[in-house]
Short mmCIF file of the C-alpha atoms (twelve columns), coordinates in Angstrom:
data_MODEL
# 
_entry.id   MODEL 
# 
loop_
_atom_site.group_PDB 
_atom_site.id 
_atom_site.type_symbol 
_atom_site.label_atom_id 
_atom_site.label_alt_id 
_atom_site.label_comp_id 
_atom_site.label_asym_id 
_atom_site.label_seq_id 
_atom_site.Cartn_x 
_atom_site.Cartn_y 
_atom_site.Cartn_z 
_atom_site.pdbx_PDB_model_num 
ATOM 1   C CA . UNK A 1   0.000   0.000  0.000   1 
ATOM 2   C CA . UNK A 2   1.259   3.674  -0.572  1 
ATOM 3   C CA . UNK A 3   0.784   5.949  1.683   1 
ATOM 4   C CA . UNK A 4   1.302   9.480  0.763   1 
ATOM 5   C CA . UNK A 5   1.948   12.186 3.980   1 
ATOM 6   C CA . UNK A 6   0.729   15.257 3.436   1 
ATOM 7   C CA . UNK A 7   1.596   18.712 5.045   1 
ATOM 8   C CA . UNK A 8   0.681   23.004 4.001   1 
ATOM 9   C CA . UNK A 9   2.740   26.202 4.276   1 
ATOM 10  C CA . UNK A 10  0.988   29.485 4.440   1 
ATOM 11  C CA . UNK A 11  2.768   32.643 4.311   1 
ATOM 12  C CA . UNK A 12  1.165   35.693 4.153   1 
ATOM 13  C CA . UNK A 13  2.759   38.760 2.181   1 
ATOM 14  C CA . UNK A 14  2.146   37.552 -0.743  1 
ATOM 15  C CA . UNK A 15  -0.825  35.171 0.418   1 
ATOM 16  C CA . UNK A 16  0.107   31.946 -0.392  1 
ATOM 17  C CA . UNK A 17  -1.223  28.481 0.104   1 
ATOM 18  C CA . UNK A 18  0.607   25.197 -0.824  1 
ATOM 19  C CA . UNK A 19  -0.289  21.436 -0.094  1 
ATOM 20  C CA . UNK A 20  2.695   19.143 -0.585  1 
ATOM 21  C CA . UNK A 21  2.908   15.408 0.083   1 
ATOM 22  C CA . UNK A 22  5.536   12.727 0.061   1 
ATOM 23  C CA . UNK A 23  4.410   9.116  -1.442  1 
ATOM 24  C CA . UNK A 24  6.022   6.138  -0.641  1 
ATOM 25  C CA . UNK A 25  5.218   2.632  0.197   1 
ATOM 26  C CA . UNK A 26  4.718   1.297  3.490   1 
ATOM 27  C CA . UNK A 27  8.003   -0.386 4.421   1 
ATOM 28  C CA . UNK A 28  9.936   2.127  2.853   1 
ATOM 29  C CA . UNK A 29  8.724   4.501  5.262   1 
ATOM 30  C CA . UNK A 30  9.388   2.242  8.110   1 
ATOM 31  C CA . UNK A 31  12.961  2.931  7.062   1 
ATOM 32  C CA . UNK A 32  12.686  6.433  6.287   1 
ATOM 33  C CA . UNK A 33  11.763  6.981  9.921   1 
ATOM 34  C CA . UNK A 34  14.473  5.367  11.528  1 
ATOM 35  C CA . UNK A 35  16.947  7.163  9.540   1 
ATOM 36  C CA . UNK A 36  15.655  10.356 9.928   1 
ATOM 37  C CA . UNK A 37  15.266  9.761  14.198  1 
ATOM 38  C CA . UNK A 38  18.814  8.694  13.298  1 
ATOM 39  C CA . UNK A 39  19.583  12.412 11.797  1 
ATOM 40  C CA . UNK A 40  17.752  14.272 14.873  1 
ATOM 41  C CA . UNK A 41  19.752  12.553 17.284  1 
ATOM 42  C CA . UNK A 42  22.949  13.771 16.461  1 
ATOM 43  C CA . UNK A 43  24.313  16.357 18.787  1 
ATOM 44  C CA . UNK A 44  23.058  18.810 18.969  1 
ATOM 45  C CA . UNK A 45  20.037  16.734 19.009  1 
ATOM 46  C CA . UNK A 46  16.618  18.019 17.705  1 
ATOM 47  C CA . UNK A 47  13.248  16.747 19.760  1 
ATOM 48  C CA . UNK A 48  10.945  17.726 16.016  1 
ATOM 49  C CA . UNK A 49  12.323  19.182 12.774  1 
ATOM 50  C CA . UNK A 50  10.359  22.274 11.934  1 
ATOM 51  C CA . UNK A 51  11.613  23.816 9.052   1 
ATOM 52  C CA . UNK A 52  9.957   27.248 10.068  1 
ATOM 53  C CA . UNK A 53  12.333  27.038 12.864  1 
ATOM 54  C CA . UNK A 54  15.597  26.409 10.864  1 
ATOM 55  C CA . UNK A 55  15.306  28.542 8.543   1 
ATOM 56  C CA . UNK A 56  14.764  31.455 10.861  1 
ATOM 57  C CA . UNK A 57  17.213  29.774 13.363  1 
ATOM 58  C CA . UNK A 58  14.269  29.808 16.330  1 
ATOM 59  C CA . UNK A 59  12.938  27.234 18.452  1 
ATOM 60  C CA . UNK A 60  15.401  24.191 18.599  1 
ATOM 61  C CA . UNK A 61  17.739  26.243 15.797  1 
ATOM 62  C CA . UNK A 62  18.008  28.985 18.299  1 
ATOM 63  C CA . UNK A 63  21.438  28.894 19.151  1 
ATOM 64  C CA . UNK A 64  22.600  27.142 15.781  1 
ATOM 65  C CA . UNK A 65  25.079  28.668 13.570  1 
ATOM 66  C CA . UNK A 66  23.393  28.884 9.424   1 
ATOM 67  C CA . UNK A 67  26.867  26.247 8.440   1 
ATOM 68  C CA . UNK A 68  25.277  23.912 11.155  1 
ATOM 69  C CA . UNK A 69  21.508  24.207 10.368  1 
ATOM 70  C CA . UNK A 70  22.537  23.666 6.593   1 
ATOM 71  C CA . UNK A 71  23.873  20.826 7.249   1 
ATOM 72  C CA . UNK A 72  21.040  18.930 9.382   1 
ATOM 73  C CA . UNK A 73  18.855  20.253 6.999   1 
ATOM 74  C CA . UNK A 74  21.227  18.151 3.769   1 
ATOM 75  C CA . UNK A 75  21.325  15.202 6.165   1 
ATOM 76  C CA . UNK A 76  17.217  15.162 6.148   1 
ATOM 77  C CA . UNK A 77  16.752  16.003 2.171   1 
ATOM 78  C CA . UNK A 78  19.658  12.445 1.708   1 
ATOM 79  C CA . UNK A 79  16.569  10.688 4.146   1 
ATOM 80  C CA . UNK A 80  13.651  11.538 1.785   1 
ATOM 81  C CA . UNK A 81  15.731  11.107 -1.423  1 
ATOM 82  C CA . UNK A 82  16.896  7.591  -0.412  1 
ATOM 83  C CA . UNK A 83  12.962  6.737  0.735   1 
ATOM 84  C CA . UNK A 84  10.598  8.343  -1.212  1 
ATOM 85  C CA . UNK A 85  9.642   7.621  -4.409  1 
ATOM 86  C CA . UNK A 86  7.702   10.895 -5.000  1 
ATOM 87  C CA . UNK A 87  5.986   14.091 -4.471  1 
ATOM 88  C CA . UNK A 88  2.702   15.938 -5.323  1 
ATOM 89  C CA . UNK A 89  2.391   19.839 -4.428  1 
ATOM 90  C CA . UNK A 90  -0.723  21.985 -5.061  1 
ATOM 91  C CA . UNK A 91  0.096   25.994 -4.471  1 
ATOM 92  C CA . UNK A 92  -2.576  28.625 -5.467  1 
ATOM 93  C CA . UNK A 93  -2.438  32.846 -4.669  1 
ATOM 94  C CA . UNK A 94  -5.025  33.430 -1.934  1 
ATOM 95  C CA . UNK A 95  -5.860  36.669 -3.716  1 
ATOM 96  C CA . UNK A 96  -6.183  35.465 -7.302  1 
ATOM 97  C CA . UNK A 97  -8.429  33.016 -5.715  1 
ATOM 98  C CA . UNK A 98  -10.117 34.784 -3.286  1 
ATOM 99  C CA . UNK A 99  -11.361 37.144 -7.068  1 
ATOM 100 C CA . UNK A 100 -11.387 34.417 -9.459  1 
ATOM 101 C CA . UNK A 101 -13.368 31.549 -7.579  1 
ATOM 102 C CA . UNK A 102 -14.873 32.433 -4.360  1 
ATOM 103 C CA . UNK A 103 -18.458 33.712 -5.426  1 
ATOM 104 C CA . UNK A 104 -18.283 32.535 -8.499  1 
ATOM 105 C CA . UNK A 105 -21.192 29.750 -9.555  1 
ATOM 106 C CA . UNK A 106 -18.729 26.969 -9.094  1 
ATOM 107 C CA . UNK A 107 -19.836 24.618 -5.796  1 
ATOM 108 C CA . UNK A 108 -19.666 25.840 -2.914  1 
ATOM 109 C CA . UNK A 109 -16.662 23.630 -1.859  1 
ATOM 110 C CA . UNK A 110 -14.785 25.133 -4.476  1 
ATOM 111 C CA . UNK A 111 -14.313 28.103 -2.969  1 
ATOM 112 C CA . UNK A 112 -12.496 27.055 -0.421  1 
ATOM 113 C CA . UNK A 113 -8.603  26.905 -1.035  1 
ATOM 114 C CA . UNK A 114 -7.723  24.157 1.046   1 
ATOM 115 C CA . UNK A 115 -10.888 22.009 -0.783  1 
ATOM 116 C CA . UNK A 116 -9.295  23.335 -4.150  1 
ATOM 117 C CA . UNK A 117 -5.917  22.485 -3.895  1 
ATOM 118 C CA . UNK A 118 -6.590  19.139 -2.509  1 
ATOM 119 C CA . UNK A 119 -9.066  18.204 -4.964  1 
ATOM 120 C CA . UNK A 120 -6.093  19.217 -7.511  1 
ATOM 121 C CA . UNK A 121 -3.793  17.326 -5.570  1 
ATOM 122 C CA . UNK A 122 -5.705  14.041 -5.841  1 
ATOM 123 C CA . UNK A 123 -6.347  14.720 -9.364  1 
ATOM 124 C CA . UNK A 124 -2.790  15.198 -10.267 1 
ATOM 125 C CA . UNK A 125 -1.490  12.011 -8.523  1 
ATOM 126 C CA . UNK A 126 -3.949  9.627  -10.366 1 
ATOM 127 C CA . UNK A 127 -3.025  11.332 -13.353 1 
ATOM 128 C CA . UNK A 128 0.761   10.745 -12.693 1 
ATOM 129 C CA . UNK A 129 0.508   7.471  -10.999 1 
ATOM 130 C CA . UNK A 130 1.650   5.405  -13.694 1 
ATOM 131 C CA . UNK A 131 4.124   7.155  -15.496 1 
ATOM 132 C CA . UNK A 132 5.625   7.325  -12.100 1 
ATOM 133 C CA . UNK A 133 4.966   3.659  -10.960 1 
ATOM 134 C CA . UNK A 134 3.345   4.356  -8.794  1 
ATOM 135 C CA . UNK A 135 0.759   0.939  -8.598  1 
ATOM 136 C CA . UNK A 136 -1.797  0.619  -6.306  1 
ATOM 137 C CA . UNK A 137 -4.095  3.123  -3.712  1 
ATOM 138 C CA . UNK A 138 -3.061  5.371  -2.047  1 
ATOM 139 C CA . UNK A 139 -3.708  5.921  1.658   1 
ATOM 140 C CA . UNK A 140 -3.110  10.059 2.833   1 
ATOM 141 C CA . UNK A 141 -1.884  10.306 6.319   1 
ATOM 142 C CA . UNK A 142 -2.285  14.007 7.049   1 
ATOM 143 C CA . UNK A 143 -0.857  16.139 10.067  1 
ATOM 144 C CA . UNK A 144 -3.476  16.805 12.890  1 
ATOM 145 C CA . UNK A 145 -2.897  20.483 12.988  1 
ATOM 146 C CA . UNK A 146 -4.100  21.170 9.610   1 
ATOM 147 C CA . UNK A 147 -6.929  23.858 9.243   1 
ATOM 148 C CA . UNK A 148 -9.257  21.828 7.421   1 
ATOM 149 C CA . UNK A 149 -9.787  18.677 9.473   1 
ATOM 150 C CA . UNK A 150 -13.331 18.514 10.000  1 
ATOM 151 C CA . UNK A 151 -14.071 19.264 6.432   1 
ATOM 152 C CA . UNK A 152 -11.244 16.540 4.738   1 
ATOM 153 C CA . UNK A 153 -12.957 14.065 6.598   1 
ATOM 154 C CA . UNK A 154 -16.518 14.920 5.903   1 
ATOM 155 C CA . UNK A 155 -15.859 15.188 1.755   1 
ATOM 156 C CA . UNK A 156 -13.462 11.899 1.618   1 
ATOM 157 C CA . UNK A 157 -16.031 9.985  -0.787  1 
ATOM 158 C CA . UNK A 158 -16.537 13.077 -3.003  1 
ATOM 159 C CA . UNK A 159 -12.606 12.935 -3.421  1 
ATOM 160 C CA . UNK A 160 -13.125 9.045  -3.583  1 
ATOM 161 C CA . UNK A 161 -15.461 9.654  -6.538  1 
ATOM 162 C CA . UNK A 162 -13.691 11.912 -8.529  1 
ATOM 163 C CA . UNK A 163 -11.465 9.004  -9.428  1 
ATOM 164 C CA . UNK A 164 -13.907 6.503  -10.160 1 
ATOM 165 C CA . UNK A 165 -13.643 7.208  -14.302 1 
ATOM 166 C CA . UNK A 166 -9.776  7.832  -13.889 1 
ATOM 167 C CA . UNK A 167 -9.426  3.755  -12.188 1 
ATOM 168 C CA . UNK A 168 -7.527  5.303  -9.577  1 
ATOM 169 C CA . UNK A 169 -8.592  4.390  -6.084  1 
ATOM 170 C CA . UNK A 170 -7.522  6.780  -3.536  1 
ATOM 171 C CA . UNK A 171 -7.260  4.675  -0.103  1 
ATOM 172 C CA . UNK A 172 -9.273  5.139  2.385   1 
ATOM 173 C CA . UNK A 173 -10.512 7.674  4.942   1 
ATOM 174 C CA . UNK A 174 -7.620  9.450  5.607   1 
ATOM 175 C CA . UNK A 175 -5.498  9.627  9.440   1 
ATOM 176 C CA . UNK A 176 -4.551  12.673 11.205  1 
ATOM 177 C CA . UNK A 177 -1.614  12.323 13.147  1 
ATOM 178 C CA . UNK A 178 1.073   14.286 15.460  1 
ATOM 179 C CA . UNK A 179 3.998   15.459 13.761  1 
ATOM 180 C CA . UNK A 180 6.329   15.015 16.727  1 
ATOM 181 C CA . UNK A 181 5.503   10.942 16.813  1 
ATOM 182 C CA . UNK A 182 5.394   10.407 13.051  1 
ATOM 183 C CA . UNK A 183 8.260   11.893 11.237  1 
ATOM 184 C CA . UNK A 184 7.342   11.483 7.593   1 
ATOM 185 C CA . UNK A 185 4.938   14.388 8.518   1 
ATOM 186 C CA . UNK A 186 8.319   16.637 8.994   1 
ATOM 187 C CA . UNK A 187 9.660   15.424 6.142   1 
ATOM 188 C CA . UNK A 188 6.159   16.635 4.442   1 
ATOM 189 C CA . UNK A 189 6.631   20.493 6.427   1 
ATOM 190 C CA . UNK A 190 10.035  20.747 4.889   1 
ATOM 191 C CA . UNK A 191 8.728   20.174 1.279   1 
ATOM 192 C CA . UNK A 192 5.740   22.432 1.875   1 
ATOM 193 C CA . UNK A 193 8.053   25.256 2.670   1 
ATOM 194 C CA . UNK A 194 10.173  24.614 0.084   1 
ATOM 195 C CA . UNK A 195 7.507   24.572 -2.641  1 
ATOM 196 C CA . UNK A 196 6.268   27.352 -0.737  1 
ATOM 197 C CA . UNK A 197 8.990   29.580 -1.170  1 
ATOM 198 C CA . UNK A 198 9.753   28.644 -4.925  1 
ATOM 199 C CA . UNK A 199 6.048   29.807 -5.632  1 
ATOM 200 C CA . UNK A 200 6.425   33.012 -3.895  1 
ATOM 201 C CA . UNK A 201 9.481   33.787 -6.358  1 
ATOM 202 C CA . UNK A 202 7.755   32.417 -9.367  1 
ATOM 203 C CA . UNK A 203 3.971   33.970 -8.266  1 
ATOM 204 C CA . UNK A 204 6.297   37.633 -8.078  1 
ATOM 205 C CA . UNK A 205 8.217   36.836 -11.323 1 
ATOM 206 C CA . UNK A 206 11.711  37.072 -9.369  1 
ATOM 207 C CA . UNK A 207 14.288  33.859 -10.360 1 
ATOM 208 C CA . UNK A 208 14.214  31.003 -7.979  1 
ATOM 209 C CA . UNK A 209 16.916  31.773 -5.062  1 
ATOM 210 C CA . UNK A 210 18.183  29.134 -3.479  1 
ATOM 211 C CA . UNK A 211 16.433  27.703 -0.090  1 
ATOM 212 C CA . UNK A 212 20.060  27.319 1.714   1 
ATOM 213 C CA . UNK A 213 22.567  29.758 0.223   1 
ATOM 214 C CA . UNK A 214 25.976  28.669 -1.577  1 
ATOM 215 C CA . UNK A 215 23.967  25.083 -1.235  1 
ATOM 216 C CA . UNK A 216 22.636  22.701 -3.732  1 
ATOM 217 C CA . UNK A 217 19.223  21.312 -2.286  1 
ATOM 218 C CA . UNK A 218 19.722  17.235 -2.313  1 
ATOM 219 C CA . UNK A 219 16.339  16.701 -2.783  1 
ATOM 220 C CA . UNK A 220 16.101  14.180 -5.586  1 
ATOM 221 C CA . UNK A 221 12.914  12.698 -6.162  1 
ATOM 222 C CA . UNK A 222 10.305  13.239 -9.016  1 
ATOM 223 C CA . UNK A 223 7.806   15.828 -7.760  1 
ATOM 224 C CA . UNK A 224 3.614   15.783 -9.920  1 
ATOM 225 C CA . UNK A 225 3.011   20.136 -9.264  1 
ATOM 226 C CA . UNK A 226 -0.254  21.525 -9.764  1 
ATOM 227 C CA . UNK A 227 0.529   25.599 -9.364  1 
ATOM 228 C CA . UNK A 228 -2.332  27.836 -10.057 1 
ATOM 229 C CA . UNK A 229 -2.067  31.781 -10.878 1 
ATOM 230 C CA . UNK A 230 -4.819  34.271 -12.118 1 
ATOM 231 C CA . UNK A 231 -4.789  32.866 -15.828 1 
ATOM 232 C CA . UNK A 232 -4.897  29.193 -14.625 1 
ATOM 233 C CA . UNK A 233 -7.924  29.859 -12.572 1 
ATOM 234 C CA . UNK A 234 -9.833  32.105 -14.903 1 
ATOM 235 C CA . UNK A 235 -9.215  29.416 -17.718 1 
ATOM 236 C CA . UNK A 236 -10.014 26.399 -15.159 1 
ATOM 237 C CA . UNK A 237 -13.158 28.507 -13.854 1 
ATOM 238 C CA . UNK A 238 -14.116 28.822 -17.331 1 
ATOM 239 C CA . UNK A 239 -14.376 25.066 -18.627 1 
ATOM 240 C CA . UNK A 240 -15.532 24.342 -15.248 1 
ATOM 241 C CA . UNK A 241 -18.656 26.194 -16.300 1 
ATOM 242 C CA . UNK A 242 -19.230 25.258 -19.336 1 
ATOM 243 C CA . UNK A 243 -18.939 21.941 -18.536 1 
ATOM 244 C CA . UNK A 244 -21.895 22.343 -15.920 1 
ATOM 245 C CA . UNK A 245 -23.692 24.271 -18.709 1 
ATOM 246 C CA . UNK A 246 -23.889 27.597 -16.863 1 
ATOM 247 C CA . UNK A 247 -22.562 29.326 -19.715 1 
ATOM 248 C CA . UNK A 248 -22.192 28.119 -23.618 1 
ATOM 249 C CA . UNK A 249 -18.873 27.223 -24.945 1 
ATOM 250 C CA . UNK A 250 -17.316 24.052 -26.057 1 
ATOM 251 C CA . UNK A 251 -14.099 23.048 -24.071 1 
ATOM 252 C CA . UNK A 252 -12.292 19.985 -22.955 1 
ATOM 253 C CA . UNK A 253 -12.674 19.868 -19.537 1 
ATOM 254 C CA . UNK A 254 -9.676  19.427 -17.676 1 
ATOM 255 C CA . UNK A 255 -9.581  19.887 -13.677 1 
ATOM 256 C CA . UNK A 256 -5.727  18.975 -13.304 1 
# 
């Protein structure tokens, strides 16, 4: 079975929401977790990675010198890259959003970015599955805190269904869990900021800086992105409602 963990980075100035996850079979994160409790334990040891935290040098980075946070930080991307087989990122511009969708005549679920990018999410991964081998369902394990919760939970089949004509099966109703006891969900924070702080670049038009200066990230694992500015939306929004018939048109519909 694949599991896929799944984590989200806000920032706000520019207003920015991403969804990233991390797929990978179920042994291979058995492994993945012992080697990264491996990583935190060196001195000086870390109790949870937060990448927040290193990359401001707060929390359990407090006293840490940048040289020494980079190179925790390397140690972690060499435990995802040698355990995961994947990644899947949503990211959308809370105010291109906020204008494009919410109030528009698309479901009401749709206007909600956390509903939007996850329903992308999903879409993307069963679209990518096989040219990634990816075989099989996949279960989502995501981390307790997230803002959503209640709602994830209470839309599951309508997810479920969405795959039904791709022969896709998504697993099935998702976990919550503690990011402290179940590391994969750190390893899911760091990509979410990651991808998080490539959109902000790319959703300003600046060139991608690097996350650790001087540094080559060692994150090497394919990664299915679904990235959605004001043209993406208004074209999306468009076949989405022609496709429902609430205007005229003729379009291929494509939600991914």
């Amino acid at each position: 079975m694949l599991q896929a963990y799944v984590d989200e980075s806000v920032s706000i100035n520019p207003a920015i929401y991403v969804l990233a996850g991390l797929i990978a079979p179920a042994e291979n994160w058995t492994r993945f977790s012992a080697d990264w409790a491996d990583i935190l334990s060196m001195k000086p040891r870390i109790g949870r990675f937060k990448m927040s935290e290193a990359m401001n040098c707060v929390g359990e980075f407090a006293s840490w010198s940048q040289d020494r946070r980079d190179e925790r930080i390397l140690l972690l991307q060499n435990v995802i890259s040698d355990h995961v087989e994947a990644g899947v990122v949503a990211a959308v511009m809370v105010d291109d959003f906020s204008r494009i969708i919410k109030g528009s005549q698309l479901p009401q679920q749709f206007h909600s970015p956390y509903y939007f990018l996850l329903y992308q999410m999903i879409l993307k991964l069963a679209d990518g599955q096989d040219a990634l081998e990816l075989k099989g369902p996949v279960n989502f394990i995501f981390d307790d805190q997230m803002m959503e919760k209640k709602k994830v939970r209470r839309d599951w089949a309508r997810y479920r269904s969405l795959l039904q004509g791709r022969q896709k099966p998504i697993g099935n109703m998702p976990v919550f869990e503690n990011e402290e006891r179940v590391l994969p969900l750190q390893a899911a924070d760091m990509m979410a900021w990651i991808i998080r702080a490539h959109a902000e670049d790319q959703f300003q038009g600046k060139e991608r800086r690097p996350i650790l200066a001087g540094k080559k990230s060692r994150l090497n694992i394919p990664v299915i992105t679904s990235i959605w500015q004001a043209r993406e939306l208004e074209n999306l929004l468009r076949e989405m409602l022609i496709a429902a018939g609430i205007i005229r048109g003729s379009v291929k519909l494509t939600l991914s």
